[in-house]
C-alpha positions as a LaTeX table, in Angstrom:
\begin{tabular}{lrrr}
\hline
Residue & $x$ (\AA) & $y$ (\AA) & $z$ (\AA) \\
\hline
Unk1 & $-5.76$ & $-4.87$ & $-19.53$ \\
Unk2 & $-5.63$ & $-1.27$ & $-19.19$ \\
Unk3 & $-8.35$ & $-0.70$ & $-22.15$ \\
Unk4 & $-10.81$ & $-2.37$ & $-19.78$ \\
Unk5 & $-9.95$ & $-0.59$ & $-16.72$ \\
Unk6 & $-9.97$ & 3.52 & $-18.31$ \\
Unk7 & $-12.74$ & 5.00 & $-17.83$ \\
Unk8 & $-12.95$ & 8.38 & $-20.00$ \\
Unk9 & $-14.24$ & 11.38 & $-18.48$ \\
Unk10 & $-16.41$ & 12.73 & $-15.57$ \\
Unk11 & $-19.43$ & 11.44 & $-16.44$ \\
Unk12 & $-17.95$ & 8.55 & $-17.08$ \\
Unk13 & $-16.74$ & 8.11 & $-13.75$ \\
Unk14 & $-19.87$ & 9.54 & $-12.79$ \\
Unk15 & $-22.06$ & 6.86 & $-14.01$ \\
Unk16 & $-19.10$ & 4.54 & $-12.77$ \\
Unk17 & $-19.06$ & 5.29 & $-9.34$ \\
Unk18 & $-22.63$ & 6.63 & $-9.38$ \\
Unk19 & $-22.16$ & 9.92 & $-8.10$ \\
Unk20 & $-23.00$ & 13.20 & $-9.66$ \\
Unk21 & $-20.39$ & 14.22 & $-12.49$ \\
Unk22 & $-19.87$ & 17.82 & $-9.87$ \\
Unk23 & $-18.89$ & 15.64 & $-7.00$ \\
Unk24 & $-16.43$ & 13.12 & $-9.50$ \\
Unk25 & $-15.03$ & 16.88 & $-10.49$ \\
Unk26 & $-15.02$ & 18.30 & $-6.89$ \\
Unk27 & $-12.77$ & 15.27 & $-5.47$ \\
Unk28 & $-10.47$ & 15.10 & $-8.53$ \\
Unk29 & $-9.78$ & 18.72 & $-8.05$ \\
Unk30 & $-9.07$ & 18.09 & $-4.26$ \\
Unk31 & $-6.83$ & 15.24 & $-5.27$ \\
Unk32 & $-9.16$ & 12.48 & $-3.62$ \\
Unk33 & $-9.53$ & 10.95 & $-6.76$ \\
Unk34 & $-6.70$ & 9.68 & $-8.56$ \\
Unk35 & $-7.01$ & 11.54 & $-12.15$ \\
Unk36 & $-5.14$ & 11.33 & $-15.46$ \\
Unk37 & $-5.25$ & 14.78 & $-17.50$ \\
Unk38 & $-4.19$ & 14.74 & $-20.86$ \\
Unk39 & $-5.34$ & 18.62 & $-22.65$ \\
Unk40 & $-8.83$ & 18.97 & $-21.61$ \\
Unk41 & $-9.98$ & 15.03 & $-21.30$ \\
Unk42 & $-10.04$ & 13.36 & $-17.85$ \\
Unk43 & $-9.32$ & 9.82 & $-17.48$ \\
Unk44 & $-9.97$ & 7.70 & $-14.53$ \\
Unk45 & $-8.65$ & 3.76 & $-14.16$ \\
Unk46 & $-11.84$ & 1.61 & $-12.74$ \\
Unk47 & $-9.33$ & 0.20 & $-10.31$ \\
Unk48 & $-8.06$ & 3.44 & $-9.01$ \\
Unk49 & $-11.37$ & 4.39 & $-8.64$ \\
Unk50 & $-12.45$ & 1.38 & $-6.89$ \\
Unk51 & $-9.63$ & 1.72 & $-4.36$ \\
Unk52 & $-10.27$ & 5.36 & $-3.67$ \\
Unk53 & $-13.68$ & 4.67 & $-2.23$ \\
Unk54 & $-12.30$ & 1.29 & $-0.08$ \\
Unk55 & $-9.98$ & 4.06 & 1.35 \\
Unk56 & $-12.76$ & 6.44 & 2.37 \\
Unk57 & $-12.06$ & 9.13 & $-0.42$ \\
Unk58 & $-15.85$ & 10.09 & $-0.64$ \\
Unk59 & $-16.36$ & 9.83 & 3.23 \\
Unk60 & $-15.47$ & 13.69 & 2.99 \\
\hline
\end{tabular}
């Protein structure tokens, strides 16, 4: 269910992934990190996020 999976913001994905909320911002920018922009709020699916580090994404 997609309500489960969103995570809503950097620090969100921050506390997620457990990297600093400048790094979750750094890689989104760079396109490493699958992001969802809608105005000013970022949105990040757990299971994107979770496939983006099996690829390597933060290896960088």
């Amino acid at each position: 269910m997609l309500k489960n999976d969103l995570v809503s913001g950097a620090k969100g994905a921050s506390e997620y992934t457990g990297l600093p909320i400048r790094t979750i911002y750094h890689l989104s920018e760079r396109g490493l990190l699958p992001v969802i922009k809608k105005g000013k709020s970022l949105y990040f699916l757990k299971s994107d996020l979770d496939a983006a580090f099996r690829s390597g994404a933060g290896n960088g």
